[in-house]
C-alpha positions as CSV (number, residue, x, y, z in Angstrom):
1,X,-9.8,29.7,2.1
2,X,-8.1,30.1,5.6
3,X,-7.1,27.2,8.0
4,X,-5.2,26.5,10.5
5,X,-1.7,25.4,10.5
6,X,-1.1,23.4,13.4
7,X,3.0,23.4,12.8
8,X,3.0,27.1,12.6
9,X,0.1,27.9,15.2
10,X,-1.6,30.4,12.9
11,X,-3.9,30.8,10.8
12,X,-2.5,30.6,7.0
13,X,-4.0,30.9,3.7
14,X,-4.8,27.0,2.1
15,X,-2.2,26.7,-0.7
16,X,-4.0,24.4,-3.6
17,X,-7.0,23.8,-1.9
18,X,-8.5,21.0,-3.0
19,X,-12.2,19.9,-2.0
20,X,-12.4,16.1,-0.6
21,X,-15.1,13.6,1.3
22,X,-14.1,11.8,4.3
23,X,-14.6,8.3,5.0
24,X,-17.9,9.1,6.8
25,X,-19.1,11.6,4.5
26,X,-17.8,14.8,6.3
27,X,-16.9,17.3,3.6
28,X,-13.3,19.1,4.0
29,X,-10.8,21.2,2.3
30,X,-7.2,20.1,1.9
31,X,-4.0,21.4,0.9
32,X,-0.5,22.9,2.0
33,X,0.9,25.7,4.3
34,X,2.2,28.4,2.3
35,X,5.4,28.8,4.9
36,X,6.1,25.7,6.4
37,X,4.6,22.9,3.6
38,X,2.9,21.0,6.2
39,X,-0.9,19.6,5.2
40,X,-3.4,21.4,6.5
41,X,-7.0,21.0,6.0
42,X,-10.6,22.8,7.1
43,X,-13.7,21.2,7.7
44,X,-16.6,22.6,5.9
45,X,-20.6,23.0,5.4
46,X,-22.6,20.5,3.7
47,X,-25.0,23.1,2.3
């Protein structure tokens, strides 16, 4: 899954992606940049 890396500016593949739940129920993707190491995450469907 692709996200955006906001230290980079570009769009990276998620390294160990790992599905999670926000506090208001939003689900999300999260995990590392592959370059840089910073946390990225993505925003996804509920369906």
């Amino acid at each position: 899954m692709k996200g955006y890396c906001m230290k980079c500016k570009a769009t990276r593949e998620i390294k160990d992606p790992v599905e999670a739940m926000t506090k208001n129920g939003r689900k999300m993707v999260k995990g590392t940049c592959p370059e840089c190491g910073t946390k990225m995450n993505k925003f996804i469907s509920s369906k």
